[in-house]
C-alpha positions in Angstrom: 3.8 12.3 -16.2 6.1 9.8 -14.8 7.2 7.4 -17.3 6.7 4.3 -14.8 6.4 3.1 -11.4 7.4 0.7 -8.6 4.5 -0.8 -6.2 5.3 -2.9 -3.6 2.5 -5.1 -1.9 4.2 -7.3 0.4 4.8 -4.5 2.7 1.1 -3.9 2.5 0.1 -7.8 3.0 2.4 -7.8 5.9 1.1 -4.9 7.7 -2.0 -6.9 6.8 -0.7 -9.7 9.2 -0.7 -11.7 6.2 3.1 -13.1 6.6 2.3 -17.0 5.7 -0.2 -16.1 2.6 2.6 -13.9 1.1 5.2 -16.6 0.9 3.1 -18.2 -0.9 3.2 -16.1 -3.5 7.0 -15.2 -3.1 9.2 -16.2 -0.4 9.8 -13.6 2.1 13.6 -12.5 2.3 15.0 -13.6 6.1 16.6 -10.3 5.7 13.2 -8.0 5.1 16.1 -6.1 3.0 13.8 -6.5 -0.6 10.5 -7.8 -1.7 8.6 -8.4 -4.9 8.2 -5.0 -6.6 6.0 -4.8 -9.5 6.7 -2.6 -11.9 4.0 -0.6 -13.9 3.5 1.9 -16.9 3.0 5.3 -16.0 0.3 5.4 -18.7 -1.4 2.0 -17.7 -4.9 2.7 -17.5 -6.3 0.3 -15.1 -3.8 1.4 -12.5 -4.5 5.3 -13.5 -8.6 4.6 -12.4 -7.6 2.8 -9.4 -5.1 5.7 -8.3 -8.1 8.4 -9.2 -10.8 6.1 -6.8 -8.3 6.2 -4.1 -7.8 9.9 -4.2 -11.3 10.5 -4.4 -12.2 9.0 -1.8 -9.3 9.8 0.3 -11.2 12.2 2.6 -13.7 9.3 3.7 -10.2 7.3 4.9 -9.1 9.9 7.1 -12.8 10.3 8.1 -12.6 6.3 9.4 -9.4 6.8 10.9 -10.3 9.7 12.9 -13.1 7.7 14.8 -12.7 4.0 13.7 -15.6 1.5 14.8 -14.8 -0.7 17.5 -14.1 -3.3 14.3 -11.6 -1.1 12.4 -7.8 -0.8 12.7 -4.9 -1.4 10.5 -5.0 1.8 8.2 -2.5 2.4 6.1 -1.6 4.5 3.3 0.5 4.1 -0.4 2.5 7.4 -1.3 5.4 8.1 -3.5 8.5 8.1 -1.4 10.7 9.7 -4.4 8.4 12.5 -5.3 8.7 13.5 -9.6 10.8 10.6 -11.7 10.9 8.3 -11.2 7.9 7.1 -8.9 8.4 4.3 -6.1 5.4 3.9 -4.0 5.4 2.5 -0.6 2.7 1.6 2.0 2.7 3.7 6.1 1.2 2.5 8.8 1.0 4.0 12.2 -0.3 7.3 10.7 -0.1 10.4 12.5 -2.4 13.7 11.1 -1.6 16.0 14.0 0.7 17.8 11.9 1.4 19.0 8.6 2.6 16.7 7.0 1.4 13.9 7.6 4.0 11.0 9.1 3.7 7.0 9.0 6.2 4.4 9.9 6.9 1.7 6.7 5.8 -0.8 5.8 8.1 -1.6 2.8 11.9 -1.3 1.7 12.5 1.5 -0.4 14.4 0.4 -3.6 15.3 3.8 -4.8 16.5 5.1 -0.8 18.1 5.2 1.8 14.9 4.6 3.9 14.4 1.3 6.0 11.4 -0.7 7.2 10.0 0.5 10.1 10.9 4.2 10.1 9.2 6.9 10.3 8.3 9.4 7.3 7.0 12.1 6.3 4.1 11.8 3.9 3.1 14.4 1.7 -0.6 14.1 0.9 -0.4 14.7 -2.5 1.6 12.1 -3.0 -1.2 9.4 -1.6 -2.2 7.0 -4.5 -3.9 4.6 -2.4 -5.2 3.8 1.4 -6.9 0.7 3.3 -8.1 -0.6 6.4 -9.4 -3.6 7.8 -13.2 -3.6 9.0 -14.1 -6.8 10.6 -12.5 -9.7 8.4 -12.8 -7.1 4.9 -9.7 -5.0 4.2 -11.1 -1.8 2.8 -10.0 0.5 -0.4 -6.4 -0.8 -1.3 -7.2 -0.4 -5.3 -4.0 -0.5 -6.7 -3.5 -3.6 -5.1 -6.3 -4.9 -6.1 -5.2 -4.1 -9.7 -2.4 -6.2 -8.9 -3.6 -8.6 -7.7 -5.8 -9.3 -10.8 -2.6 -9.8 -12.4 -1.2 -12.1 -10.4 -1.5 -16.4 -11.1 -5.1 -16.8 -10.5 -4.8 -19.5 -7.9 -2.0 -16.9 -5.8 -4.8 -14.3 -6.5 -7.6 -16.3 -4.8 -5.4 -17.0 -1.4 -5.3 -13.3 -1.0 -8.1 -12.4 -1.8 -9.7 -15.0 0.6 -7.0 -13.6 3.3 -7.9 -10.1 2.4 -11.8 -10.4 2.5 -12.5 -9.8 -1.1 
């Protein structure tokens, strides 16, 4: 079991197109070079459930992003980039299944790597903790974040989730 992990969500809010409502909670750097990463137990609980939903229902994701609807885009998923100990999990867009394995471009800076914003990776599926998409207005799955984002200062936590549809 990994003893604790690194989750970043701005990469995720970003890719979201949700630039302005993230510097509200934390300036974004001019450099894109680091963002806030939140750091979390390996044993928290909450996080654990949220991980185990995400894989669960991991097969319906790639169901929706073989054939969105006409109102469904921005799918991304949240792997660990440094597979074993310790963990630092990430969010790809741009996903491309028509190989083994997977690849996506990121969305965040990798603390832990060499890896930069906007490259293109290789993404293991066991290794997925977490996935979303936007239907309509409504960002889809993403239940890590939203673990997170019950953490978060409640009045931060209501200009996402307002931005984010939920």
């Amino acid at each position: 079991m990994k003893k604790g992990w690194t989750i970043g969500l701005l990469g995720f809010l970003l890719a979201a197109g949700g630039q302005s409502v993230v510097a509200a909670v934390k300036p974004v750097p001019e450099s894109s070079e680091t963002e806030p990463i939140h750091y979390v137990d390996a044993e928290d609980a909450e996080m654990n459930a949220a991980k185990a939903q995400a894989i669960a229902t991991l097969p319906q994701f790639y169901r929706r992003l073989a054939a969105p609807a006409g109102d469904e885009g921005e799918f991304m998923v949240k792997f660990d980039i440094l597979p074993g100990e310790p963990a630092e999990f990430v969010w790809a867009a741009d996903l491309d299944r028509s190989r083994v394995p997977m690849t996506g471009r990121l969305l965040n800076q990798p603390v832990q790597t060499d890896h930069r914003i906007g490259q293109r990776v290789a993404i293991a599926e066991a290794e997925i903790i977490d996935w979303t998409y936007r239907r309509g207005r409504v960002m889809q799955g993403g239940f890590t974040n939203r673990v997170l984002l019950g953490r978060m200062p409640p009045d931060e936590a209501e200009d996402l989730r307002a931005f984010l549809g939920w």
